[in-house]
C-alpha positions as CSV (number, residue, x, y, z in Angstrom):
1,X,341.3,35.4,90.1
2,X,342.7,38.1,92.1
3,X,342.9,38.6,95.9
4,X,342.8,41.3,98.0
5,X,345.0,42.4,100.3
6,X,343.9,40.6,103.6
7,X,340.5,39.1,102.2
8,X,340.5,35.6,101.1
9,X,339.8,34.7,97.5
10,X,336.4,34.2,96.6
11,X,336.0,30.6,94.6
12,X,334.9,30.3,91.5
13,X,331.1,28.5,91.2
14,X,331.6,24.9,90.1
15,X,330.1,21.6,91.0
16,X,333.5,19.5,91.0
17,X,335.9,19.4,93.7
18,X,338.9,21.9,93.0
19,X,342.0,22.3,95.2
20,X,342.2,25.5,96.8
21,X,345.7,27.3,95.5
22,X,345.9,29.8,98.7
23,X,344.5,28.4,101.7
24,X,342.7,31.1,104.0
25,X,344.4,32.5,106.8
26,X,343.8,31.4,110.0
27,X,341.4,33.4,112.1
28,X,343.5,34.4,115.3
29,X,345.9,36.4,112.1
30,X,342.9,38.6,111.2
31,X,343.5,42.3,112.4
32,X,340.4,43.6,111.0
33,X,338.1,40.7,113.3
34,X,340.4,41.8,116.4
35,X,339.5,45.3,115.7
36,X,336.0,44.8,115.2
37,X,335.6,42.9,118.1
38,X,337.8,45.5,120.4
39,X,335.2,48.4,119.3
40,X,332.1,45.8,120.4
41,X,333.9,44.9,123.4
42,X,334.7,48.9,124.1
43,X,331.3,49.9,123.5
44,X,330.0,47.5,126.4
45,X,332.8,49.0,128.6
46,X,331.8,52.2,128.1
47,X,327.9,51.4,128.3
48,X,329.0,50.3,131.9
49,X,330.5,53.5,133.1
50,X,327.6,55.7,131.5
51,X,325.2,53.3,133.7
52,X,327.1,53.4,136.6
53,X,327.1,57.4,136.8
54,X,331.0,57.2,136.6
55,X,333.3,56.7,139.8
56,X,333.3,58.9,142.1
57,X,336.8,59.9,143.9
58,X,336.6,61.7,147.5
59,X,339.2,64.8,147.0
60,X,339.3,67.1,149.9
61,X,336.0,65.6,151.8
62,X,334.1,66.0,148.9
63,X,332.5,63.8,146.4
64,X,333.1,64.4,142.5
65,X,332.5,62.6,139.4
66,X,334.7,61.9,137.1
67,X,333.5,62.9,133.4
68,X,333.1,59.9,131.6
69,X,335.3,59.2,128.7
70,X,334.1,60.0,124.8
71,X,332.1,56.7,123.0
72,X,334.5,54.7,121.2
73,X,333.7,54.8,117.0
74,X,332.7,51.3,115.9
75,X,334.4,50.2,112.7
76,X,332.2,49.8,109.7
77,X,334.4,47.4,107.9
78,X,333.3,44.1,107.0
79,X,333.9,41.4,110.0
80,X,333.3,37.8,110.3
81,X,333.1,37.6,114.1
82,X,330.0,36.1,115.9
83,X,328.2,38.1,118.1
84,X,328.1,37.6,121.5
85,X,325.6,37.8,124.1
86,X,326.1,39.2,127.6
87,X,325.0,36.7,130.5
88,X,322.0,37.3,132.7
89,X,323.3,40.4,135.2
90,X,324.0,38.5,138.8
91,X,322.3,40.7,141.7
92,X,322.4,43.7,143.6
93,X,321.1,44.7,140.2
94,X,317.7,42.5,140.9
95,X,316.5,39.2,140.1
96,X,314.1,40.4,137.2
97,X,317.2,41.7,135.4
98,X,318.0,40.0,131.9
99,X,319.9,39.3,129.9
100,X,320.6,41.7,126.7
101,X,322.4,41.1,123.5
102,X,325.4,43.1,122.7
103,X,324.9,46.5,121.6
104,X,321.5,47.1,123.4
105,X,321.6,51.1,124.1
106,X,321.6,52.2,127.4
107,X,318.4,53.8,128.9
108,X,315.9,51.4,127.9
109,X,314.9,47.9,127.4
110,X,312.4,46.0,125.5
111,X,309.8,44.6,128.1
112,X,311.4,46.1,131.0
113,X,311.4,49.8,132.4
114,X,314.4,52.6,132.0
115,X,317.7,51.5,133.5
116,X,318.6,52.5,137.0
117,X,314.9,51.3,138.2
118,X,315.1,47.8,138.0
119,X,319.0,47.3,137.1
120,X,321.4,48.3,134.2
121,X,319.4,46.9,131.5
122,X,316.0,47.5,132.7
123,X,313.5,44.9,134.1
124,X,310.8,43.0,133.4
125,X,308.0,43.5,135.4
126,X,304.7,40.4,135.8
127,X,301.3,41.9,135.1
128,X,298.4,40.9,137.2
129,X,296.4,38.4,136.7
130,X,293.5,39.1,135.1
131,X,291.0,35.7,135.6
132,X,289.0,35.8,139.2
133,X,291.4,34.6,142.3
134,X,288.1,34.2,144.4
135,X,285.1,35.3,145.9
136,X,285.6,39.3,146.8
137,X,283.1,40.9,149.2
138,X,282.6,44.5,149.0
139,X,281.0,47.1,151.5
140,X,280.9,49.6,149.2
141,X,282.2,53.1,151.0
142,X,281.1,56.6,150.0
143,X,284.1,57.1,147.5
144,X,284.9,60.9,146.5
145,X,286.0,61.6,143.2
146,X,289.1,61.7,142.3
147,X,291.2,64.6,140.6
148,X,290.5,63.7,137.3
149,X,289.8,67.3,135.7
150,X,289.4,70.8,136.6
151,X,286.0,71.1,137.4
152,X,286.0,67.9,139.4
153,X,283.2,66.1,137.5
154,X,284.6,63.0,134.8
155,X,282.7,62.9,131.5
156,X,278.6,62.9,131.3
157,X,277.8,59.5,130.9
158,X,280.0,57.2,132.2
159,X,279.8,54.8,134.8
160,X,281.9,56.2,137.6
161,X,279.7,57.8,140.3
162,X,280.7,61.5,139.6
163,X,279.3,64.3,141.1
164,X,278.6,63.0,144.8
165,X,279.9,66.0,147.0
166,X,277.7,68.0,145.2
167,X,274.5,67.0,143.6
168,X,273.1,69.8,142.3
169,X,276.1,71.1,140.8
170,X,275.5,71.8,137.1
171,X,276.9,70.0,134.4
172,X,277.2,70.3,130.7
173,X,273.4,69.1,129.1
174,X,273.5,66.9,125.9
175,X,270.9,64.9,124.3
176,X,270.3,61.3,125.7
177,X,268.4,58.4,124.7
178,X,267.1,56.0,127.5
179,X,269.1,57.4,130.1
180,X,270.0,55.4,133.2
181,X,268.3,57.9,136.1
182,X,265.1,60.1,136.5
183,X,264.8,63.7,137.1
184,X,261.4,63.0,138.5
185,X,261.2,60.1,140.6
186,X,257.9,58.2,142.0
187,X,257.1,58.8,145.4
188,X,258.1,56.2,148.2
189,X,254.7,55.8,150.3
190,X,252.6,57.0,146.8
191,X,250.0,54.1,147.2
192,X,249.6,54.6,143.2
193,X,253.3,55.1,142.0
194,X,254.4,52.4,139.6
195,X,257.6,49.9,141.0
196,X,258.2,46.9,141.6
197,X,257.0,46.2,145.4
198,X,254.9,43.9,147.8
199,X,253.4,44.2,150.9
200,X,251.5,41.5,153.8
201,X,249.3,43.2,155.9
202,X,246.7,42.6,158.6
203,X,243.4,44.8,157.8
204,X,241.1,45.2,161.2
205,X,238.4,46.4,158.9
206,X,235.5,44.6,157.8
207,X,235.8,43.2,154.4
208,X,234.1,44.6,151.4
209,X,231.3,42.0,151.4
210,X,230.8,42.1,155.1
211,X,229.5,44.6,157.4
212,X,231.4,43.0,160.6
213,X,234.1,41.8,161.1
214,X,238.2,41.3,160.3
215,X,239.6,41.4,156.7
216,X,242.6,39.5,158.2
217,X,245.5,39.3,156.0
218,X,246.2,40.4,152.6
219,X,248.9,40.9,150.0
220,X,249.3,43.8,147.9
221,X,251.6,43.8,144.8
222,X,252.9,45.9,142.2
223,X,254.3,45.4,139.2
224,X,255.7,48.1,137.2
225,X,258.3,50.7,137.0
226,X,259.4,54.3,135.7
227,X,261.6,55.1,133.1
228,X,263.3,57.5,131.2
229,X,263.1,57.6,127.2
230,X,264.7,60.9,126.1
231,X,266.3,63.9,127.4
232,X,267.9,66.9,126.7
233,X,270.4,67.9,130.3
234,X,272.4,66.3,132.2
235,X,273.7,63.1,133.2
236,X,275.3,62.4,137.0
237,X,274.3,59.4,138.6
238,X,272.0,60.9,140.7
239,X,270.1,63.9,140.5
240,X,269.9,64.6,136.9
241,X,268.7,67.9,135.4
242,X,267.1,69.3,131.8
243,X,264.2,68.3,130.2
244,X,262.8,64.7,130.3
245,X,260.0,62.4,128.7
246,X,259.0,59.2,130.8
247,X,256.7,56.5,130.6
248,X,255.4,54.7,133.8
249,X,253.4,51.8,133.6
250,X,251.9,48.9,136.6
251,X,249.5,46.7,138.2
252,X,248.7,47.1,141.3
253,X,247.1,43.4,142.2
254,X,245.5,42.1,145.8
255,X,245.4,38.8,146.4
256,X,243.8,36.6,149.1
257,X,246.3,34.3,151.2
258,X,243.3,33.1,153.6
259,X,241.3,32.1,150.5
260,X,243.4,29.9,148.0
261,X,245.6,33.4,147.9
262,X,242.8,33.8,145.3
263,X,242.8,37.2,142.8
264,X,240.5,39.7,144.9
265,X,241.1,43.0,142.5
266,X,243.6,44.5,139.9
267,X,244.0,48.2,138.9
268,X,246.3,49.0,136.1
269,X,247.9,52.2,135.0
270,X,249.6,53.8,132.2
271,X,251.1,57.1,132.1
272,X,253.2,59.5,130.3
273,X,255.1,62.1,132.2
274,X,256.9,65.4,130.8
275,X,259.3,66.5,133.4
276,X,261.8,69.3,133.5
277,X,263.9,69.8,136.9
278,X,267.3,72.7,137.4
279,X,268.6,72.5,140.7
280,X,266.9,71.0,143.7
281,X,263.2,71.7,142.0
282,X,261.5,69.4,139.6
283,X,258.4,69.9,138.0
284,X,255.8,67.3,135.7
285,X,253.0,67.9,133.5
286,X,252.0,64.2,133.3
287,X,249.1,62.0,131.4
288,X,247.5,58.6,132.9
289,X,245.2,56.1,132.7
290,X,244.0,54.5,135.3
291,X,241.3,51.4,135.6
292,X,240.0,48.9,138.2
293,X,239.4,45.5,137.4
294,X,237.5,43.2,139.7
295,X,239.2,39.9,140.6
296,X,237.9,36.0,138.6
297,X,237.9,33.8,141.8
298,X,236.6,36.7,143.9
299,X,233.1,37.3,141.7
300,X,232.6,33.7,141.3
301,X,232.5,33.2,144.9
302,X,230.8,36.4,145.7
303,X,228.3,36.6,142.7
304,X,226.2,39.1,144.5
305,X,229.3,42.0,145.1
306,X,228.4,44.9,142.5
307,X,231.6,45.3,140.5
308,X,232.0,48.7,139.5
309,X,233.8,50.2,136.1
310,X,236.2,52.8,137.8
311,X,238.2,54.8,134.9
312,X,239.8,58.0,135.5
313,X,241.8,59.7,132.1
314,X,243.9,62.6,134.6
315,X,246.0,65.5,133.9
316,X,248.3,65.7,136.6
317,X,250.9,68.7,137.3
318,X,253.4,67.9,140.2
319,X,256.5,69.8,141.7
320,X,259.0,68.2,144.1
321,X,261.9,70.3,145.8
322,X,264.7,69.0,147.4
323,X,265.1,70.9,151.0
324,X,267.6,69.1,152.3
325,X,270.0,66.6,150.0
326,X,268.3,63.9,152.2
327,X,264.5,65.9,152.6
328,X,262.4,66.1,149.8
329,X,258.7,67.6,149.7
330,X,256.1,67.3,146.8
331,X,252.4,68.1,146.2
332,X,250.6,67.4,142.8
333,X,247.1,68.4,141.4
334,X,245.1,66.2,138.9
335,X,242.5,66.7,136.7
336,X,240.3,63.6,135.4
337,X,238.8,64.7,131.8
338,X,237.3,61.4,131.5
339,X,235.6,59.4,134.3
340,X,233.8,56.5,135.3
341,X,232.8,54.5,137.8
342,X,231.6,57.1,140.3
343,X,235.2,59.0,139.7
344,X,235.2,62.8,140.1
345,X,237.6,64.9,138.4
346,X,240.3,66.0,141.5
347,X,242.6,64.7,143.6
348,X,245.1,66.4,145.4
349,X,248.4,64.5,146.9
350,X,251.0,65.6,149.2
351,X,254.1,64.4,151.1
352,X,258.4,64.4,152.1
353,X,260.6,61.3,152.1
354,X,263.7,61.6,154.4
355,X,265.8,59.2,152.6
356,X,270.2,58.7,152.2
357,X,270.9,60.7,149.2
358,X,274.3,59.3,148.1
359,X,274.9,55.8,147.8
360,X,274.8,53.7,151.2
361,X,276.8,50.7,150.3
362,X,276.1,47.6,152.3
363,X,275.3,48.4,155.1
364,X,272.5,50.3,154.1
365,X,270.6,53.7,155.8
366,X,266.9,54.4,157.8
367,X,264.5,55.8,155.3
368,X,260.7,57.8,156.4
369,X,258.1,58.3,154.1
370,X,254.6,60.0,154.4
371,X,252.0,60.3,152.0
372,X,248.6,62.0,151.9
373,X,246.0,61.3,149.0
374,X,242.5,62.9,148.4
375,X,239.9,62.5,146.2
376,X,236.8,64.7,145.4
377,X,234.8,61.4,145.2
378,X,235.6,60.7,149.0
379,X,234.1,64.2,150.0
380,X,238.0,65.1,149.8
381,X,238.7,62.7,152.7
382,X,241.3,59.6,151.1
383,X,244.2,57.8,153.0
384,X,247.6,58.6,154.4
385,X,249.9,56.1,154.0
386,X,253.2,55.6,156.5
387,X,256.8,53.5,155.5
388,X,259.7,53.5,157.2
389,X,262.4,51.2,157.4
390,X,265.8,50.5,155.6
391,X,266.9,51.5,152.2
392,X,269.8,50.7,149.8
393,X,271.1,53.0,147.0
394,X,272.8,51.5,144.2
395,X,276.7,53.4,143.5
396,X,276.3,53.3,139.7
397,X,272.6,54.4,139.5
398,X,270.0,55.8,141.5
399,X,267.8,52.2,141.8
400,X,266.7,51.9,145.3
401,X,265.5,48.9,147.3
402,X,263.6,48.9,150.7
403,X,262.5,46.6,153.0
404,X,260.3,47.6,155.8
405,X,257.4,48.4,157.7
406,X,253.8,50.2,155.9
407,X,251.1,51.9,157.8
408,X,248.1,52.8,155.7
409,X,244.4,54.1,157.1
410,X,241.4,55.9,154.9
411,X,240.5,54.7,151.3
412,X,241.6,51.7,150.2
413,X,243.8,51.8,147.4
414,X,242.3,49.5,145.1
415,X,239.7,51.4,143.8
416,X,237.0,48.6,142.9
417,X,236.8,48.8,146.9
418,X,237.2,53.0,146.7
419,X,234.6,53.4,149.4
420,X,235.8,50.9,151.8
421,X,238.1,52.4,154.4
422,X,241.1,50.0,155.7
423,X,243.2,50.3,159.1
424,X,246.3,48.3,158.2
425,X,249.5,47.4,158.8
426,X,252.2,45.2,157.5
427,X,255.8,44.4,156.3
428,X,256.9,45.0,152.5
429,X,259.7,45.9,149.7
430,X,260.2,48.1,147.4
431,X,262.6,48.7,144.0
432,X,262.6,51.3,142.1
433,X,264.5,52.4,138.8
């Protein structure tokens, strides 16, 4: 077999043991692994000075840089040499520097961020953890938005609170299917308005089956809510605009803590609002139903009360408009096409809300809210109903909970007792969504 020049012989496959005629040269004779090895070597040298900027040399008071010299050309030939491997950079360069294996470019590094920031071959910088360290308490400030496009306003329908330095602003309308917000919101001291909400009172008028007297106290509850099932507008977290189709839905129950907290009355309604609101106006053509139901324990120990079927099927067209971002007035007209009970067809409703507009965080804001309700069964007289208190607006949605105190004197609001008058007054809660 033949050799080349300077490359060892290249044995012959075979399973016996053969003596080897030239024995290979010794590794400290090979040129071609010294020159290999020279370029690596150069190449790291040279990697060093471009990191380094190049030296600087003070001539005549000022600084210069020297250029750096021209990249060495790395030999392609064949070589047997191991590779080496750098050791882990000491400091100033930084303790998250790392080692590198040899011929790593310069500029970068895998895990770590462009050299020069964290040392000459990059760094690698710990992520956060990402598991809970702990309990964290938030007050939850008014945050502005942030810069995050030209307008000012993210994308309609995500969860950051957009839109709070201006909340009638308007934004691009799209198509949505149970939104998160209304455009047309229930009224806070409406003593029919579906929510979730409870209220202990003390009435000083005589009780229904009595003609002297206290009532005493009472608890009033509802159970229900408002929601949104379609709309075609907008979507901010609060104050949404466009064209909207509700339901509303509750059961407005009384029951009797002085007497085994037994059931005294229930009404129940049903409703289905069309709403449409631009701006600080809203408007509502609206369809409910509305009955009163007298209460199990309450005829069985007062057989002789006449229970009475009170029905009302109403048409009802409201407007609310927004004077102030915190001041809100609304009036609404409805028209009964079915009744019963000794229902007439009208009633007329009227009232403002002074209430935080943005959300209020923790610590929460003062809230007033009036309400005036007649009813062409009363002779047009009805009730006027009082709140005020201390409210709570959520950051991500426009739910609200309050906790204070209610005034309410004319009709009462259940309407099997519709020509009773109560004087009352009491602590409660609210939540609406």
């Amino acid at each position: 077999m033949k050799e080349s020049r300077g490359v060892p012989p290249t044995p012959a496959p075979s399973f016996a043991l053969l003596p080897m005629r030239h024995p290979p040269p010794p590794i400290v004779k090979s040129r071609r692994q010294y020159g290999g090895l020279s370029a690596l070597l150069a190449a790291v040298v040279w990697g060093g000075m471009l990191v380094s900027g190049g030296v600087i040399l003070a001539q005549e008071g000022q600084p210069q840089a020297l250029p750096l010299p021209a990249p060495p050309a790395l030999s392609t030939e064949p070589s047997t040499a191991v590779p080496l491997v750098l050791p882990a950079v000491p400091p100033p360069y930084g303790a998250s520097s790392v080692a590198a294996p040899l011929g790593t470019l310069p500029g970068s590094f895998p895990g770590g961020g462009p050299i020069g920031v964290d040392g000459p071959l990059g760094g690698v910088e710990p992520l956060p953890p990402i598991a809970s360290q702990g309990p964290v308490v938030l007050d939850m400030p008014y945050e502005p938005l942030p810069p995050s496009s030209e307008d000012g306003y993210l994308t309609p329908g995500t969860a950051f609170p957009e839109g709070f330095d201006d909340l009638w602003a308007p934004r691009p309308w799209s198509w949505q299917l149970m939104p998160n917000n209304l455009i047309y919101t229930s009224y806070l001291a409406g003593p029919k308005e579906p929510r979730f909400g409870t209220v202990w009172y003390d009435d000083t008028s005589p009780p229904p089956y009595a003609s002297s007297g206290q009532e005493g106290w009472l608890w009033d509850s509802t159970l229900g809510g408002r929601v949104s099932i379609a709309r075609y507008g907008s979507d901010p977290v609060l104050h949404p605009q466009g064209f909207e189709v509700q339901i509303e839905g509750a059961a407005f129950v009384r029951l009797d803590p002085q007497d085994d907290r037994d059931l005294r009355s229930a009404d129940y309604r049903f409703g289905i609002p069309l709403v449409y609101g631009v701006g600080r106006w809203q408007t509502k053509l609206a369809y409910y139903h509305n009955s009163a139901h007298l209460g199990d324990e309450f005829m069985l120990k007062h057989p002789t009360y006449p229970r009475i079927n009170y029905v009302r099927d109403c048409i009802v067209w409201g407007n609310s408009y927004y004077l102030y971002d915190w001041m809100r007035l609304y009036g609404e007209v409805g028209w009964a096409f079915f009744t019963a009970g000794g229902a007439q067809p009208w009633e007329f409703q009227v009232g403002t809300e002074l209430i935080q507009a943005r959300p209020t965080g923790g610590r929460g804001a003062p809230f007033l809210a009036v309400n005036g309700f007649s009813r062409q069964e009363l002779d047009w007289g009805g009730n006027v109903c009082v709140q005020t208190g201390w409210a709570w607006r959520g950051r991500r949605s426009e739910k609200l909970y309050r906790i204070g105190l209610e005034y309410l004197y004319g009709s009462d609001p259940q309407y099997q007792f519709v020509y009773k008058n109560q004087n009352r007054a009491g602590i409660g809660m609210w939540y609406d969504y």
